[in-house]
C-alpha positions, 0 to 999 in steps of 0.5 A: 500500500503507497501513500499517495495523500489525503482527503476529507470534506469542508463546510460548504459555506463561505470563509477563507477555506483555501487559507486554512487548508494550506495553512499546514504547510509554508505555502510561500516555498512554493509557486502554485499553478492555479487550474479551473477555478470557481471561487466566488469572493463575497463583499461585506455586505454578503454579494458574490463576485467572480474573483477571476477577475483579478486571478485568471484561470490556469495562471501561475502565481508565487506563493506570497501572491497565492497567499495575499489573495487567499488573506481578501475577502471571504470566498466561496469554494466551489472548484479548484485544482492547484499545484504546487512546485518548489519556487523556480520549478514551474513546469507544464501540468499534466492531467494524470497521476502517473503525470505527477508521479513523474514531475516536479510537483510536490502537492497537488490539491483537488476542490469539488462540489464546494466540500470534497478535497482531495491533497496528493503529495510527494513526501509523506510529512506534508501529507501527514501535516494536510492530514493533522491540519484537518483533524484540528479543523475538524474536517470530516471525512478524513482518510489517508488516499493510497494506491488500495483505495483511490481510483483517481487516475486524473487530477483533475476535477473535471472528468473527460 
């Protein structure tokens, strides 16, 4: 049985929920590549607008800039595919965990159906943090994805 990450399931509902995901990890070692975004922001006065507007779909962003955007206003996830790559490292990204396997990339993180996350990782302690870090939030759900149990053979949220 291979490790290969983490998943559980968030409330569905409005807050900083990317923040506090990646809070288990220092999220500025990393450059990001950001792939299908639906992440509504939501105006103090309870309005939601697209916040694509400031970050585009499939864009490459470093992590202080991940970071200073996910610490904006409140948002509601609803899908999200991110990948993390140790900063400089940036390569095209693929669509299959065989892809992954074979890459830079270190984390590769899938958002769906606003409440389903599912946290693939190279090295066991980050996925051992994802997974610490979603106890003490009290995430649901939560289990360790390994070769046994994950059928996923497409890291993406999208199916073909």
């Amino acid at each position: 049985m291979s490790l290969r990450g983490v998943s559980f399931k968030i409330s569905n509902e409005p807050g900083r929920v990317l923040l506090d995901i990646l809070s288990a990890i220092e999220m500025k070692a990393y450059d990001w590549f950001l792939r299908n975004f639906d992440f509504p922001i939501q105006t103090m006065d309870g309005d939601l607008y697209d916040s694509l507007e400031e970050f585009s779909i499939d864009r490459i962003a470093t992590g202080h800039e991940l970071a200073k955007w996910l610490r904006g206003p409140s948002n509601y996830l609803i899908f999200a595919e991110l990948f993390a790559f140790q900063s400089g490292q940036t390569e095209e990204v693929g669509m299959t965990y065989e892809w992954f396997q074979e890459s830079n990339c270190h984390i590769a993180m899938l958002v769906y159906d606003c409440t389903y996350v599912d946290i693939y990782c190279k090295e066991q302690h980050v996925s051992e943090a994802f997974y610490e870090n979603a106890v003490r939030r009290g995430y649901t759900g939560i289990k360790w994805v390994t070769d046994d149990n994950d059928p996923r053979t497409r890291l993406s949220v999208w199916s073909e």
